[in-house]
Every structure is written in C-alpha cells, then in structure tokens.
N, C-alpha and C positions, 0 to 999 in steps of 0.2 A: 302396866304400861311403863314404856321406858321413856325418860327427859332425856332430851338431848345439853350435852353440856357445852358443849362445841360453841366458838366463836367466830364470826366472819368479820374479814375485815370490812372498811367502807370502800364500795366500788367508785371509781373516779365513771359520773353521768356524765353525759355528754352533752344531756338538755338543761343542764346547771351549771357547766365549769363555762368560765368567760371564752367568747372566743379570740384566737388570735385576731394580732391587729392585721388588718386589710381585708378580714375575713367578709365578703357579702351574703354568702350563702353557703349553710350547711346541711351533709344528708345524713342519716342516720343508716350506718349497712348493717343488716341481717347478724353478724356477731357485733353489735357494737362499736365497731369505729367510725369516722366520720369522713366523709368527703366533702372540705370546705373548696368554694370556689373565691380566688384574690382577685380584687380588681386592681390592676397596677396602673389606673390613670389611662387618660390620651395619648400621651408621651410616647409609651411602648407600641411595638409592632402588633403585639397579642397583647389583647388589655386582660383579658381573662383566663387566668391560671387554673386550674382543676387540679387536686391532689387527697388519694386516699390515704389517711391516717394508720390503715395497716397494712397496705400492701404496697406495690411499688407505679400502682395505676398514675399515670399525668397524663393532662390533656390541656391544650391553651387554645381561645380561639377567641374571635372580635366582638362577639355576639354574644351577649349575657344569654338571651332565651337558649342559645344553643350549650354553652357552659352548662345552665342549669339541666339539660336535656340527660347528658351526660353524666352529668354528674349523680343526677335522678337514679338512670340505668344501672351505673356501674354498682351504687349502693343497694340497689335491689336484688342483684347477686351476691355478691363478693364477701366471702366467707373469711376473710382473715381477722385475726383479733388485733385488737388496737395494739400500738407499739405502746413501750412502758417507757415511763417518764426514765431521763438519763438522771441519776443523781451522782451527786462527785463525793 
C-alpha cells in the first residue's frame, strides 16, 4: 500500500473567516464562494446590496426578505470559485 506524501495547503472557509464589514447575510454557493448581502442604512435608495464573491452576480433592493431570496437562489446554482485574495 502506497502513503501518500503530498501536502495541502489551508483552504480559506467561508464559515470561519470574519465577514466583511456591513455584511448582514451570507450564502454559501455550490463551489464555495459566498454571496453576502450589505445593508447600507435608511439613507440609501437601495438599502440592500447583494454581491457573489466569484462571479460578477449583483443585485440591490429595499427589502431584506427579498435580498435574502436572491441571494439564496443565486448561491444555489452558481458554480464559480471564490476570487483569491489580492496580495501586493
């Protein structure tokens, strides 16, 4: 029987790393990225921001349940893998 020797690195979770600030709600999509939804306050026209972590999905609307609706859907398809951290 053969050992494997091999090493992996550590995957960046997405149910462990802090989330962004403003973040109210995050989805977990089918390859691991996330789709957080921002609440930006009363202030704003669209209080509720939607954006997936790997691909170029956004969506903004007044209504948290509908944010979240969305945000639900898209993660339950959307196949793109998480964007990598930018380092300098």
């Amino acid at each position: 029987m053969s050992e494997s020797t091999g090493t992996t690195s550590p995957v960046n979770d997405a149910r462990t790393t802090p989330w962004p600030e403003g973040v109210v709600a995050r989805y977990l999509t089918v390859a691991g990225a996330t789709v957080d939804i921002v609440d930006k306050g009363i202030d704003e026209r669209w209080r509720y921001d939607t954006a997936c972590t790997g691909c170029p999905h956004k969506d903004m609307s007044v209504v948290e349940e509908y944010a979240r609706r969305d945000a639900q859907r898209h993660a339950s398809v959307c196949r793109a893998l998480p964007r990598p951290a930018v380092t300098a």
